[in-house]
C-alpha positions in Angstrom: 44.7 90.0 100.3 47.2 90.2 97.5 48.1 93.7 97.8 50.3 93.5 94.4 47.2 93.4 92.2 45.6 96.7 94.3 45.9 99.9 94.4 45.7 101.6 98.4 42.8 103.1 99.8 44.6 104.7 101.8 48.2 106.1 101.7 50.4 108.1 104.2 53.3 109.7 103.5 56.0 111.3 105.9 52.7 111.7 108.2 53.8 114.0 110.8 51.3 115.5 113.8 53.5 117.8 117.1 52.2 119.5 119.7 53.5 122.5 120.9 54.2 122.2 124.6 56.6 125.3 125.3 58.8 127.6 123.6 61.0 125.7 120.9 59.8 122.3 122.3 57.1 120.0 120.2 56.0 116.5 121.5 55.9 114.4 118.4 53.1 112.5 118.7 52.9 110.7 115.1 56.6 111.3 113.7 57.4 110.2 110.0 54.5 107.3 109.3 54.3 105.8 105.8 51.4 103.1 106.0 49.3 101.7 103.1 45.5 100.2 103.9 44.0 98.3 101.3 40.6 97.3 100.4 38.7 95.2 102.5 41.3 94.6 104.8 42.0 95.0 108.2 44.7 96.8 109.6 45.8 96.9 113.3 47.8 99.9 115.2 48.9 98.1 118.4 51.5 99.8 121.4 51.3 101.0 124.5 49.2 104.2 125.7 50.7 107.6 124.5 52.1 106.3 121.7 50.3 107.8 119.1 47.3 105.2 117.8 44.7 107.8 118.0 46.3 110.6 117.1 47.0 108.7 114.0 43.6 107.9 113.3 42.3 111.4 114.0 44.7 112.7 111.3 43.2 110.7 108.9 39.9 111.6 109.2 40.5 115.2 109.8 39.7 115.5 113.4 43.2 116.6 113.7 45.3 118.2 111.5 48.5 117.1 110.4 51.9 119.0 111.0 53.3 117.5 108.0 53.6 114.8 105.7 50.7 113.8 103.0 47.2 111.0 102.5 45.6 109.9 100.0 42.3 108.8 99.9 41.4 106.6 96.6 44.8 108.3 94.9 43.6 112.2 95.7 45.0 113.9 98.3 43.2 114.8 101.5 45.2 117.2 103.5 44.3 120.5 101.7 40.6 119.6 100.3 37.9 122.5 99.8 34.6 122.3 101.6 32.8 120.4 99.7 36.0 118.1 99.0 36.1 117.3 102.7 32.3 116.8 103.1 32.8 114.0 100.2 35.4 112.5 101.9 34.5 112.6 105.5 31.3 109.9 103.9 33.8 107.7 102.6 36.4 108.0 106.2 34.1 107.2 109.1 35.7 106.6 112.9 34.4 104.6 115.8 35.0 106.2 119.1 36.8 104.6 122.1 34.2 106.3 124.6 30.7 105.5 124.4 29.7 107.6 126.8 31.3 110.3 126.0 31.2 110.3 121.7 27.3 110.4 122.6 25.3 113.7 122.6 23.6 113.5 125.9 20.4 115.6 124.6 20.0 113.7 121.1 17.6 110.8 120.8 19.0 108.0 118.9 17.0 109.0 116.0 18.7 112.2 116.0 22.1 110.7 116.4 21.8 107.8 113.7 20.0 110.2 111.3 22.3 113.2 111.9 24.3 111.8 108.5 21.5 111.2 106.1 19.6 112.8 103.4 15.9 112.5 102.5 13.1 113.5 104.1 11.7 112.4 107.4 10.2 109.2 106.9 13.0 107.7 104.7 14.9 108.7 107.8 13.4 107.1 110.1 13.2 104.1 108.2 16.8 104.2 107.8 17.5 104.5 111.2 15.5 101.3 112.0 17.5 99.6 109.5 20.8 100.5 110.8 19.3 99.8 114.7 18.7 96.6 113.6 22.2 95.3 112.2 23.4 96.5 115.0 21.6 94.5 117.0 18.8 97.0 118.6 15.2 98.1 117.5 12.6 99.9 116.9 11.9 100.7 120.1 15.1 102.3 120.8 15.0 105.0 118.7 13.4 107.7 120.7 15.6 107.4 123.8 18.5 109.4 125.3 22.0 107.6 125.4 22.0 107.8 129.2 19.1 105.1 129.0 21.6 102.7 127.7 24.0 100.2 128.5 28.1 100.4 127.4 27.8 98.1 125.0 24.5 99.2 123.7 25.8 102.5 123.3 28.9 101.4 121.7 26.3 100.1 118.6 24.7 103.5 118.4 28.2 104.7 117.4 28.6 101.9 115.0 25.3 102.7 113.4 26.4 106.1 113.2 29.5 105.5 111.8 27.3 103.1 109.2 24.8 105.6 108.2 26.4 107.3 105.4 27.8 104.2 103.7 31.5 104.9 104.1 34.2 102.7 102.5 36.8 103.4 105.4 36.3 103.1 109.5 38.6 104.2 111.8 37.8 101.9 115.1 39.5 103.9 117.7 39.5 101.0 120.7 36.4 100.3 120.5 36.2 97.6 122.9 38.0 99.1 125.5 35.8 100.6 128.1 33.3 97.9 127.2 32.5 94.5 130.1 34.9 92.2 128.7 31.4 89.8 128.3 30.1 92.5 125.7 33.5 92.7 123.7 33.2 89.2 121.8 30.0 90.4 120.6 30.7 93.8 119.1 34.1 92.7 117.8 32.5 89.7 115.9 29.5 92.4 114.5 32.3 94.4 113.4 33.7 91.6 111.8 30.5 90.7 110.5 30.3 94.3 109.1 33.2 94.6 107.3 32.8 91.2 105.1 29.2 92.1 104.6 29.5 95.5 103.9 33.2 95.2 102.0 34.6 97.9 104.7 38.4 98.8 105.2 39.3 99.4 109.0 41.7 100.4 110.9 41.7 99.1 113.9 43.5 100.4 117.2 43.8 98.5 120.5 46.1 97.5 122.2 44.4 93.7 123.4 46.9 92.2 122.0 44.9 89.0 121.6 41.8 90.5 120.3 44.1 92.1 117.4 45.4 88.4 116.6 41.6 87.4 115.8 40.3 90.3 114.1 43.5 91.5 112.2 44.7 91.1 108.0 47.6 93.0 109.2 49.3 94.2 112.2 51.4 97.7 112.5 53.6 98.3 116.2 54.1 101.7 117.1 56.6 102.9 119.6 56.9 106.7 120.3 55.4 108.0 117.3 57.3 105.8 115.3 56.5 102.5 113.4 59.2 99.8 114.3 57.6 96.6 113.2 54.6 95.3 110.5 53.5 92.1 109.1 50.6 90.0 108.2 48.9 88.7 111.6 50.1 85.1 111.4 53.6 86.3 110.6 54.2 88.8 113.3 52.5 86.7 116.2 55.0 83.6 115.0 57.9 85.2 114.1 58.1 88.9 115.8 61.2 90.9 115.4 61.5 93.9 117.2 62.6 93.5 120.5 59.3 95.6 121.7 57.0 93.7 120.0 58.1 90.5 121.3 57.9 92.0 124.9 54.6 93.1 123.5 53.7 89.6 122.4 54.8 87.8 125.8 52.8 89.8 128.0 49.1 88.6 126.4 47.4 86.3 129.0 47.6 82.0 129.0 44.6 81.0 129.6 46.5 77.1 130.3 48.7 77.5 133.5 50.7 74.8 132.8 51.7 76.6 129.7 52.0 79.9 131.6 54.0 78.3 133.7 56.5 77.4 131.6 56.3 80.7 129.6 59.1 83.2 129.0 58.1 86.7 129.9 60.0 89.5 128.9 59.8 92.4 131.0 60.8 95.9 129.9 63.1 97.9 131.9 64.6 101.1 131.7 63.0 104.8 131.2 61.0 105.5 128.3 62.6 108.6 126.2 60.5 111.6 126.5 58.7 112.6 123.0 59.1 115.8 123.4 62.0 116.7 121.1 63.4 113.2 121.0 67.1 112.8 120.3 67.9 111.0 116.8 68.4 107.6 118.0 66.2 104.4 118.2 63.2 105.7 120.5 63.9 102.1 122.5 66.8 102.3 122.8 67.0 103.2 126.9 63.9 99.5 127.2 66.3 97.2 124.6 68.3 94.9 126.3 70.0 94.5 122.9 71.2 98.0 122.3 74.4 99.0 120.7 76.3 102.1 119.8 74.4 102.6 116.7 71.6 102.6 118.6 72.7 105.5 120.3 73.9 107.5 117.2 71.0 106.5 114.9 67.3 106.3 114.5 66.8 103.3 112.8 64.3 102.7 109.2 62.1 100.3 108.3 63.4 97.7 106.4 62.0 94.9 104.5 63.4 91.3 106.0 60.5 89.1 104.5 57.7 88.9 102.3 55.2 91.9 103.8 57.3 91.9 107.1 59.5 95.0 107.9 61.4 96.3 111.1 62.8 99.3 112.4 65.8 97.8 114.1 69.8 98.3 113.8 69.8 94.6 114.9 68.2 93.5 111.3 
């Protein structure tokens, strides 16, 4: 990807989403993201649970709405469309949910699901749904049962059909491996791979398998409270990771070699994690670093550009 010679697909801008939790307090869930996605590539969102990965992705496909802060879509902006503006959109920005069983309407066959999407009459449907079935790797045969009649994994490709059915340019792939049998992961995550170079898809990809991000990944964005604080191509940020979170990120994936577990540094985490519910203006890390000064203290830190494509949010660089 030679981002230089392309314009974004997508753009964010001051991207802000809070929750209202009490009187005067607001847990700031996505808080000041500015993240380009261009075509055909694949961008990870990678941290630790409540960090604010889905909300993200929500945002930008208008499951949630913003607080503040702008997208684009293709150059136009997406925040304030009309109707039939967002129906036009929503075709293009698809999203893969992290719960099979539970992004599944329990009293809609598969036809009904697949199809829900589509134009045309009846027959082109059905033969539409068939088609999509079988790139997922199902049939025929599946399409007049009930998702309850289904395996994890095979519901998992229902929602990927779905997701396929109106030809979008963009998916949002919201874990979608996660409550899958770690013997049925490989295969959807190489289908989706299979998908996007076939189909010239853009994804965003959240997880937080830190090796299944290595394998899939153009790009790879670390979020921390709400906050980016490190992104780089793949290869860069597994080799030479710069924030002290994402290297304790990085040394906690699994060795499948003892001897070179063994031998291994780990770096464990300690300290309280900052409540993000009307955070103080300092590095949101600060209380985890084992590297933290005075300015860490006194102020929040900005990403900064330290290499080709590689920037951190750290007072240390």
């Amino acid at each position: 990807m030679n981002s230089e010679k392309k314009q974004p697909v997508l753009r964010t801008r001051a991207l802000c989403k809070n929750f209202k939790v009490g009187r005067g307090q607001y847990l700031k869930a996505v808080d000041n993201i500015n993240l380009d996605i261009y075509p055909g590539e694949i961008v990870s969102l990678v941290g630790e649970s409540g960090c604010g990965k889905s909300t993200f992705g929500r945002c930008i496909v208008r499951l949630t709405k913003p607080t503040s802060g702008d997208i684009e879509f293709e150059g136009k902006p997406v925040i304030h469309l009309t109707a039939n503006e967002a129906y036009k959109y929503t075709r293009n920005m698809q999203m893969i949910f992290q719960n099979p069983y539970a992004s599944l309407d329990p009293r809609m066959t598969v036809k009904e699901i697949v199809a829900e999407g589509l134009e045309g009459s009846n027959r082109n449907k059905e033969a539409r749904v068939v088609e999509l079935l079988e790139t997922v790797g199902l049939n025929r045969d599946h399409i007049s049962r009930f998702p309850h009649e289904f395996s994890g994994g095979q519901r998992q490709r229902i929602g990927i059909a779905r997701a396929l059915s109106v030809n979008p340019k963009f998916i949002v792939c919201d874990e979608p491996i996660s409550a899958l049998d770690v013997s049925i992961q490989a295969q959807v995550i190489n289908m989706l791979k299979d998908l996007q170079r076939d189909r010239e898809l853009t994804y965003l990809f959240i997880a937080h398998d830190l090796s299944v991000v290595k394998y899939i990944s153009d790009r790879v964005v670390v979020m921390y409270l709400g906050n980016m604080v490190e992104t780089a191509m793949a290869e860069e940020l597994y080799a030479n990771p710069l924030h002290p979170y994402t290297k304790g990120l990085l040394s906690s994936i699994p060795v499948a070699d003892p001897r070179i577990a063994r031998n291994r540094e780990r770096i464990h985490m300690k300290g309280e994690v900052l409540s993000p519910i009307n955070p103080p203006e300092c590095c949101r890390f600060v209380e985890r670093c084992p590297y933290a000064k005075k300015q860490c203290w006194e102020e929040q830190p900005l990403l900064k550009k330290v290499a080709k494509d590689h920037l951190v949010a750290c007072h240390l660089f």
